[in-house]
Backbone as JSON Lines, residues from 0, in Angstrom:
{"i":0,"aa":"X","n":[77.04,31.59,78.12],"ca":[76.8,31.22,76.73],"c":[77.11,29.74,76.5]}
{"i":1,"aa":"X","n":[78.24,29.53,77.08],"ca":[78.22,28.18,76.73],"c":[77.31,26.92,77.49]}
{"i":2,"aa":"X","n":[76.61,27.31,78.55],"ca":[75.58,26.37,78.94],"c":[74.4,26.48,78.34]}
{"i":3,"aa":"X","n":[74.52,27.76,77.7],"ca":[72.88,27.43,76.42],"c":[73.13,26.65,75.47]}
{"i":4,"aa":"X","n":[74.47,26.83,75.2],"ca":[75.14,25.79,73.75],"c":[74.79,24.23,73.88]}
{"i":5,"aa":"X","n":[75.63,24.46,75.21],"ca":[75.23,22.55,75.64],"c":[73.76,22.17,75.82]}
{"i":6,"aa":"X","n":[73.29,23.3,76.47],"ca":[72.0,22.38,76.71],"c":[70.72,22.59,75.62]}
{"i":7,"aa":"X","n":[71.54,23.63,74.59],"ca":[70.85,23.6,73.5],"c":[71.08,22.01,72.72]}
{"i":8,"aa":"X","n":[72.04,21.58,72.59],"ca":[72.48,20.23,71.78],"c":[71.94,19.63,72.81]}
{"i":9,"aa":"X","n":[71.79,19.37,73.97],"ca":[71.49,18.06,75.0],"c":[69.8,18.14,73.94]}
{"i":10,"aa":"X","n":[69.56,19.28,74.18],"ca":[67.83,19.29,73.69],"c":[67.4,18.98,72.15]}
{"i":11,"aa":"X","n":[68.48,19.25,71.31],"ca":[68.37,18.65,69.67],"c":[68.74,17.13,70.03]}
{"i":12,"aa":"X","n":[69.05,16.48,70.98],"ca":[69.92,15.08,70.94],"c":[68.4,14.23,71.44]}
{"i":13,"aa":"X","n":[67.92,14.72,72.52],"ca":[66.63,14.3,73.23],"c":[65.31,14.61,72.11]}
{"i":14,"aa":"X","n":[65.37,15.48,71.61],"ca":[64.48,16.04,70.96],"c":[64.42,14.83,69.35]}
{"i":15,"aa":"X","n":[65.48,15.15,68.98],"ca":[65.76,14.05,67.72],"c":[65.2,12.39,68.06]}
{"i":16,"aa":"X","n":[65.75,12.02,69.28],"ca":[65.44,10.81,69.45],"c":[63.85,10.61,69.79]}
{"i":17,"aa":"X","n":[63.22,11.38,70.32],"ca":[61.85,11.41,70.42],"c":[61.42,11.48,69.38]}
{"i":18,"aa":"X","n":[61.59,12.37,68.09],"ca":[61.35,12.42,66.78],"c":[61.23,11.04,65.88]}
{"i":19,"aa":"X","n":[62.36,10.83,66.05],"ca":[62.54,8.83,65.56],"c":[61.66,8.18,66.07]}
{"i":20,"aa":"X","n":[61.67,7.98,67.28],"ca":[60.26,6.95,67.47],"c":[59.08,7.44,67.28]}
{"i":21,"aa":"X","n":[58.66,8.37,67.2],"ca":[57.78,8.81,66.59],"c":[57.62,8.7,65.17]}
{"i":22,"aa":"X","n":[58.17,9.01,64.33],"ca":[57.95,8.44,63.1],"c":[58.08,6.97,62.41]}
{"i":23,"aa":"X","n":[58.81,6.69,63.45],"ca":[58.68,5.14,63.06],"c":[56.92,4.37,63.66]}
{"i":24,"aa":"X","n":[56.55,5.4,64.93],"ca":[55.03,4.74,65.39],"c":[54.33,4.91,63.76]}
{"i":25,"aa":"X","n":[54.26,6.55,63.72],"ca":[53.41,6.91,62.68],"c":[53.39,6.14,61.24]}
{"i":26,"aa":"X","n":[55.11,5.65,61.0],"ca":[54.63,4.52,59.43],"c":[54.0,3.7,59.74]}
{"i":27,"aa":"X","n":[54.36,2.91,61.19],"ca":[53.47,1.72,61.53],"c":[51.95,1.66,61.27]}
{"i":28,"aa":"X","n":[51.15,3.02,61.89],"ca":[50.28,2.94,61.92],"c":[49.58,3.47,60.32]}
{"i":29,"aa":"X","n":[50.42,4.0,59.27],"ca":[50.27,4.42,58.31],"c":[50.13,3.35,57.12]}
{"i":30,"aa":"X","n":[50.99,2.35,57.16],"ca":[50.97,1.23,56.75],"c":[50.26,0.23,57.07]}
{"i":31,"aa":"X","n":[49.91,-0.05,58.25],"ca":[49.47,-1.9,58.27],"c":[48.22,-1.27,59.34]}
{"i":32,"aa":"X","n":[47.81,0.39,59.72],"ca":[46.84,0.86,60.47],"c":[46.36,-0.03,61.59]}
{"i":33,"aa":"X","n":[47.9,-0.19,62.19],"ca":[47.45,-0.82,63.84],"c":[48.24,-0.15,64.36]}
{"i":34,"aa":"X","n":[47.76,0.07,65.8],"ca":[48.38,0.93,66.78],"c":[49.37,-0.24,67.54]}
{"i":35,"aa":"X","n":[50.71,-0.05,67.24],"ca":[51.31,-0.92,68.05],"c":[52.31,-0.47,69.16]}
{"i":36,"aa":"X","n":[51.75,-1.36,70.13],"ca":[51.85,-0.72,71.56],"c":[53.37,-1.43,71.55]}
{"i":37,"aa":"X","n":[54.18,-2.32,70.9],"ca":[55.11,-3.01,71.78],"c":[56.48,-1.99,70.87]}
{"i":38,"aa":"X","n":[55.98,-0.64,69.51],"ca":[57.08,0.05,69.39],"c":[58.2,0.64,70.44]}
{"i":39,"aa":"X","n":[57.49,1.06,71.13],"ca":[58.62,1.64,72.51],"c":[59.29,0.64,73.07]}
{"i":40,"aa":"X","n":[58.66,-0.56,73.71],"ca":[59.48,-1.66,74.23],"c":[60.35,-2.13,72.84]}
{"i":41,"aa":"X","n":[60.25,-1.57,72.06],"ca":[61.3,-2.39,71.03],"c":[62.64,-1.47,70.83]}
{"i":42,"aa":"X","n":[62.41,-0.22,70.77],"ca":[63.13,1.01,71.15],"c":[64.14,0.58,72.51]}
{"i":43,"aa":"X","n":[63.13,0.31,73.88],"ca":[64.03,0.02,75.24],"c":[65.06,-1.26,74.86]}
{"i":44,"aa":"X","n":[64.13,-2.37,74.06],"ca":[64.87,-3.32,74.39],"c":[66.69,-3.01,73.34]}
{"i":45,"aa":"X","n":[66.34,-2.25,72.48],"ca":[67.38,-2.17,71.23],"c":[68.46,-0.9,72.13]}
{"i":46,"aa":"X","n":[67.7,-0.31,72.84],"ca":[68.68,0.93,74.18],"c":[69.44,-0.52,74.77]}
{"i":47,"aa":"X","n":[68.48,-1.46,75.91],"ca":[69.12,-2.45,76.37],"c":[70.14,-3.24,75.62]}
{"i":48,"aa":"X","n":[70.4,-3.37,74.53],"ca":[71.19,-4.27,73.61],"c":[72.31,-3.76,73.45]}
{"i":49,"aa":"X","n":[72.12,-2.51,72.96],"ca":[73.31,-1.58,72.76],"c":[73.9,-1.07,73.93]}
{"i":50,"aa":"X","n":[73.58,-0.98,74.94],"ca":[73.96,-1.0,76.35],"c":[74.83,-1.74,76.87]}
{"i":51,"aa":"X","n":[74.62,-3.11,76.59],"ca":[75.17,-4.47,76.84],"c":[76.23,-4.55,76.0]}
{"i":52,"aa":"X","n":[76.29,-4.88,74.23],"ca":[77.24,-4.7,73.44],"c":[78.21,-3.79,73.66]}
{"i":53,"aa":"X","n":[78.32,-2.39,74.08],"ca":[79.11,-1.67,74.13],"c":[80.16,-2.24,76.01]}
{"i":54,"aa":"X","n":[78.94,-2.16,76.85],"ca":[80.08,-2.22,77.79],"c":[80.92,-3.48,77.79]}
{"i":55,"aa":"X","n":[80.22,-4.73,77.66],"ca":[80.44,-5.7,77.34],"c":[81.65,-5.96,76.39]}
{"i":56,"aa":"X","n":[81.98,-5.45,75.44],"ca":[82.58,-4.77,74.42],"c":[83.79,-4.11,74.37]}
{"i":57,"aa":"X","n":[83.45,-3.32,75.1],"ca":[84.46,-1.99,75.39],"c":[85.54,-2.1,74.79]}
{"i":58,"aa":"X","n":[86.1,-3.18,75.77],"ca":[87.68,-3.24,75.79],"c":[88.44,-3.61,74.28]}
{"i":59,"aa":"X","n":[87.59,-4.54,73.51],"ca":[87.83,-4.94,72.02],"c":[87.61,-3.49,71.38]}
{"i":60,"aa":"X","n":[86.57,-3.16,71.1],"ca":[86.25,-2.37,70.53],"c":[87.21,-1.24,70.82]}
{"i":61,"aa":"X","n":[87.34,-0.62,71.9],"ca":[88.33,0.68,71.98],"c":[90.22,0.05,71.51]}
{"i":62,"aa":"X","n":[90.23,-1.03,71.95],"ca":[91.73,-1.18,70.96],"c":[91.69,-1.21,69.66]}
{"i":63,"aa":"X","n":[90.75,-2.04,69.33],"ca":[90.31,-2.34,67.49],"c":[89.85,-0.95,66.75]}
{"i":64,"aa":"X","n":[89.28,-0.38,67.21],"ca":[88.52,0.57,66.44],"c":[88.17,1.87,67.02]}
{"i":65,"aa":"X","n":[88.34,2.21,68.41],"ca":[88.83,3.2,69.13],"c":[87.38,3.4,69.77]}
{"i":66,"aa":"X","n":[87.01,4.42,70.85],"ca":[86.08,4.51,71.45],"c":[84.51,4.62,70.79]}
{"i":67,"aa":"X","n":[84.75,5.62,70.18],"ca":[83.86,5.94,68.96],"c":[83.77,4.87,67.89]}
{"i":68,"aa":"X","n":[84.09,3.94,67.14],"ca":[84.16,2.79,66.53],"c":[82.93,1.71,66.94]}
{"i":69,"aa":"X","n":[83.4,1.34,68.64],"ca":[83.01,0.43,69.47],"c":[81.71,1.11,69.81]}
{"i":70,"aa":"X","n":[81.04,2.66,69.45],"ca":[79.95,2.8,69.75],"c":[78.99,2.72,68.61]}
{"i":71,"aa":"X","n":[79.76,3.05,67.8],"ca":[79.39,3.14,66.21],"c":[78.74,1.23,65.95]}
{"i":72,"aa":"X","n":[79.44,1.2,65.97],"ca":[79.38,-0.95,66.33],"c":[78.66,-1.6,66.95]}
{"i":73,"aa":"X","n":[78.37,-1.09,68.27],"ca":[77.55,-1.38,68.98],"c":[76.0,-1.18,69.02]}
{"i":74,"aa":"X","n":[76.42,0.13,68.09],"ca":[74.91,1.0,67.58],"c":[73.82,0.13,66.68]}
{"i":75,"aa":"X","n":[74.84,-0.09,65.57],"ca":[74.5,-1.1,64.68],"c":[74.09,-2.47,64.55]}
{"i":76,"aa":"X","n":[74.93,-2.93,65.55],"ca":[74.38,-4.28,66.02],"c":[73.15,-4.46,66.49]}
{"i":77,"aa":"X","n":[73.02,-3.65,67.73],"ca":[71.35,-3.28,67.75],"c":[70.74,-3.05,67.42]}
{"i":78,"aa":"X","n":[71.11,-2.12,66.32],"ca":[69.53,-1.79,65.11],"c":[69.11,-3.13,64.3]}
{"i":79,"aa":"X","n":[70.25,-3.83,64.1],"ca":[70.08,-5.47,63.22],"c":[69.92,-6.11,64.26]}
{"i":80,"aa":"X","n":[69.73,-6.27,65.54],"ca":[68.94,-7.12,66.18],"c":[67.76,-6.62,66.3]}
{"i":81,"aa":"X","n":[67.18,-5.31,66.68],"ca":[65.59,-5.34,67.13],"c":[64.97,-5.38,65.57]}
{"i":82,"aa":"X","n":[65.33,-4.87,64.1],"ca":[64.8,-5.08,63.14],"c":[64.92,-6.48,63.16]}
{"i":83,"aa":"X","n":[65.16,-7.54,63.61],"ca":[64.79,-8.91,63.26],"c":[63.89,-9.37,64.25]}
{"i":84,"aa":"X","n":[64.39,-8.7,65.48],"ca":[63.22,-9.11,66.64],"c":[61.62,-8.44,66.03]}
{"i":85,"aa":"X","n":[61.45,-7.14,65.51],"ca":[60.71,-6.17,64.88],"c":[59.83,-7.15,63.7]}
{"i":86,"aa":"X","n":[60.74,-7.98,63.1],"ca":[60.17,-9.18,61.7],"c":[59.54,-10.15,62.27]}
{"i":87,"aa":"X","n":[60.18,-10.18,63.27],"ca":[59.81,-11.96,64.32],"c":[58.37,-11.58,64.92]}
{"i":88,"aa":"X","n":[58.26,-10.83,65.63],"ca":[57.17,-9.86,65.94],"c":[56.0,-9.47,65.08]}
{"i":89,"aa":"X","n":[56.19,-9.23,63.86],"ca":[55.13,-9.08,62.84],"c":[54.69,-9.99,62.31]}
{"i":90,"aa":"X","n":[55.82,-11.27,62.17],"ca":[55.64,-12.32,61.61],"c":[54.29,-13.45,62.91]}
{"i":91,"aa":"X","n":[54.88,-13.58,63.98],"ca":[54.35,-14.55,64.9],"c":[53.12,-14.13,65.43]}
{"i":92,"aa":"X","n":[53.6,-12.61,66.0],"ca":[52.58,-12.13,66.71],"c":[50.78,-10.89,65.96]}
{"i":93,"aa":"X","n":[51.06,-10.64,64.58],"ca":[50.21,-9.52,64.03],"c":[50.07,-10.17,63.2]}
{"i":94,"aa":"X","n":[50.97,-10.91,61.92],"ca":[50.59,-11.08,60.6],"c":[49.26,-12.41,60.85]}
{"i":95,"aa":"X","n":[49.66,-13.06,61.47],"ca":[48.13,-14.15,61.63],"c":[46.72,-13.74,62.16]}
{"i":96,"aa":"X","n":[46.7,-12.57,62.75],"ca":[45.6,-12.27,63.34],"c":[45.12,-11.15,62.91]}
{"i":97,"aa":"X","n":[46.1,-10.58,62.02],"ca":[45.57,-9.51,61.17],"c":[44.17,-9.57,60.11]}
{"i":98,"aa":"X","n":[43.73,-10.51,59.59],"ca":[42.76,-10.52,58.49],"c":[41.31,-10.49,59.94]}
{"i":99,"aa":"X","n":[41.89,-11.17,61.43],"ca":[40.41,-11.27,62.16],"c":[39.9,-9.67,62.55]}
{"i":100,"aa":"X","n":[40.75,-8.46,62.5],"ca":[40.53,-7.56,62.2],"c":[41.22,-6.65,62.96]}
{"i":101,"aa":"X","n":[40.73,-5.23,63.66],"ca":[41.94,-4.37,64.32],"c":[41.96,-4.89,65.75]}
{"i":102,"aa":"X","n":[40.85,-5.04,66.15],"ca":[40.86,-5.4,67.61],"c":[41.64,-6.5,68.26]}
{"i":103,"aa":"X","n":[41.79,-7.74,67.91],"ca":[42.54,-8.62,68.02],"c":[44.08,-8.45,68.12]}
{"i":104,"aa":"X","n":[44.14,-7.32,66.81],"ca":[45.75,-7.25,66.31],"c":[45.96,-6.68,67.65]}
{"i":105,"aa":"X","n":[45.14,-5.51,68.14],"ca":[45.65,-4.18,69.6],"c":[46.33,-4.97,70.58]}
{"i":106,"aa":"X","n":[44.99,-6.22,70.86],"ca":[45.38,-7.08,72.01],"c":[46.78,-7.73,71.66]}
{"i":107,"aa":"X","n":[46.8,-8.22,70.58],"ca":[48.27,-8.85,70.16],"c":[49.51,-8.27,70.58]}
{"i":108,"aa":"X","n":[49.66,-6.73,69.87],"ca":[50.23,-5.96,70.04],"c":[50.68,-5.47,71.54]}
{"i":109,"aa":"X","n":[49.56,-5.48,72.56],"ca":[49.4,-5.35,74.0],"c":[50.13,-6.57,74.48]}
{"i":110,"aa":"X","n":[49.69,-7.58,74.0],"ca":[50.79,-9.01,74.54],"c":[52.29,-8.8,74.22]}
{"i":111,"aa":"X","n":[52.43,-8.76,73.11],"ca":[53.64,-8.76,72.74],"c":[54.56,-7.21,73.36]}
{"i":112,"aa":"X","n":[53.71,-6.11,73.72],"ca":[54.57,-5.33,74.81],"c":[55.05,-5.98,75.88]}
{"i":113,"aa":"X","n":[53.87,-6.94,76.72],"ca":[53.91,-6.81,77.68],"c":[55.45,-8.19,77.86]}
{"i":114,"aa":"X","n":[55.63,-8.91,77.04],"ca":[56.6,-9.91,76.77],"c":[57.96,-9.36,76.73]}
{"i":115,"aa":"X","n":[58.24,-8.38,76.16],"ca":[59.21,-7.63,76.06],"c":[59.29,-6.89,77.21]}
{"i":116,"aa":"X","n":[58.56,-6.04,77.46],"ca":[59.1,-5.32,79.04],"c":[59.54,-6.47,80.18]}
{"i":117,"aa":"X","n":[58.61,-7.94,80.01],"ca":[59.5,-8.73,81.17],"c":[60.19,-9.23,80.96]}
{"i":118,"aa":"X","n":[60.65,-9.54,79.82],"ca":[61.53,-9.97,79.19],"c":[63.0,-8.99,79.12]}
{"i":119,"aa":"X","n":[62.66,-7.89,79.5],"ca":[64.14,-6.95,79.97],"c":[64.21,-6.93,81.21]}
{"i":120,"aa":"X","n":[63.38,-6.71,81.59],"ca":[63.31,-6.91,83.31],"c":[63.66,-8.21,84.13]}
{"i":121,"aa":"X","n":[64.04,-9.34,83.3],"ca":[64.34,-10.45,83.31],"c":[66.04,-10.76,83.0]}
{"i":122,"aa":"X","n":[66.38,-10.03,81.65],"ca":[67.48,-9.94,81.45],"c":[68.54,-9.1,82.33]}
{"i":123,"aa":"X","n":[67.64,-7.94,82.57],"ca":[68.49,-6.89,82.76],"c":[68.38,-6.05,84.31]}
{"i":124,"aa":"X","n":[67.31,-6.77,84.43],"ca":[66.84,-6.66,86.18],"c":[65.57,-5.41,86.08]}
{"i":125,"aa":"X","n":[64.77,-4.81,86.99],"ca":[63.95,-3.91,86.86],"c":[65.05,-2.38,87.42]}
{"i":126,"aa":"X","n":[66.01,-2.16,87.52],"ca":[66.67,-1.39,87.66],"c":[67.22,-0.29,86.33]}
{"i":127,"aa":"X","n":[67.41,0.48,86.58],"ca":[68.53,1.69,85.14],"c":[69.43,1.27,85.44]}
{"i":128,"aa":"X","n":[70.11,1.15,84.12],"ca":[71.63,1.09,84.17],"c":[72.3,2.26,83.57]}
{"i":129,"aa":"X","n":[73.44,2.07,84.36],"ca":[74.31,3.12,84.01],"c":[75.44,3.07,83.15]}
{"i":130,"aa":"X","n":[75.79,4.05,82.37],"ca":[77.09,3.37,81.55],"c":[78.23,3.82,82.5]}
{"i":131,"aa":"X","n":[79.16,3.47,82.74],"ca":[80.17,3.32,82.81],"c":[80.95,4.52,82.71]}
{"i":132,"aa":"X","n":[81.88,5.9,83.07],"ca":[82.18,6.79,82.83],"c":[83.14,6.67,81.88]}
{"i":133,"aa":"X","n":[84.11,5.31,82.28],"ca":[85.29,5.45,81.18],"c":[84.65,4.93,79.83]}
{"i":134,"aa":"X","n":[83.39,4.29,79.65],"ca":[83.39,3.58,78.18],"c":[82.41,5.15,77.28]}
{"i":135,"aa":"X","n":[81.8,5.9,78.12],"ca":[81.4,7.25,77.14],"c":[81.51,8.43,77.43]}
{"i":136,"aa":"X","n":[82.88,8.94,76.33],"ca":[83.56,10.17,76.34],"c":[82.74,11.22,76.68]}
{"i":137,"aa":"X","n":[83.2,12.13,77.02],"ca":[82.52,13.3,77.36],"c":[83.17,14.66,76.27]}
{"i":138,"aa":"X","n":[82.28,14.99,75.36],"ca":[82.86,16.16,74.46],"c":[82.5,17.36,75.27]}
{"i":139,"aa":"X","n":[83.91,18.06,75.47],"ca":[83.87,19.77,75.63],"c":[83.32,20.37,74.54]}
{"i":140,"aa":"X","n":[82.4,21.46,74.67],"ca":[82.79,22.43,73.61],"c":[82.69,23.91,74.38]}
{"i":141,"aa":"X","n":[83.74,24.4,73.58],"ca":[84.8,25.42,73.7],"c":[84.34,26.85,72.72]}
């Protein structure tokens, strides 16, 4: 029983987060009706950020504000960085080429993925990273 429990929550946790980017594609395309390809790389790069902030981090954060704090913190920071990278992006790369019509914007959109994926792969190497065992707790449930 209790490995259906867990891997019932592993599957609301995976499941939820697939949900989010998904609805965030769907306003995109609901609003400004372009398919934009560089949402997911903006998703990885804001995973990559918060990745970095936290381990990077850690050690402040878990004295200051305790483990959970420093993730909470870390969380946030990244959502206020890729929403500005997200503005910078609409602003440079879609809002000027938007009136020449959808096709242009796709390709735009296609560039500006493809900038961001090397652009982590640059930062962060073409490898997964791993967190760290001591910087994320592991909850029992009982």
């Amino acid at each position: 029983m209790k490995i259906i429990l867990e891997q019932l929550l592993n599957g609301l946790t995976i499941g939820s987060f697939y949900a989010l980017i998904a609805l965030g594609y769907s306003m995109v395309y609901g609003v400004m009706k372009l398919i934009n390809f560089a949402h997911g790389d903006l998703f990885a790069l804001g995973s990559y950020l918060g990745f970095t902030l936290l381990v990077s981090g850690s050690a402040y954060a878990t004295v200051t504000f305790g483990i959970w704090g420093g993730m909470i913190a870390a969380m946030l920071i990244a959502a206020i960085g890729i929403g500005i990278a997200g503005t910078l992006i609409e602003r440079i790369a879609y809002r000027p080429i938007y009136p020449a019509g959808r096709l242009p914007a796709v390709v735009s959109a296609l560039g500006a993925s493809i900038v961001i994926q090397n652009g982590i792969m640059v930062a962060w190497g073409p490898r997964p990273q791993a967190y760290p065992s001591q910087v994320v707790p592991s909850v029992m449930l009982n």
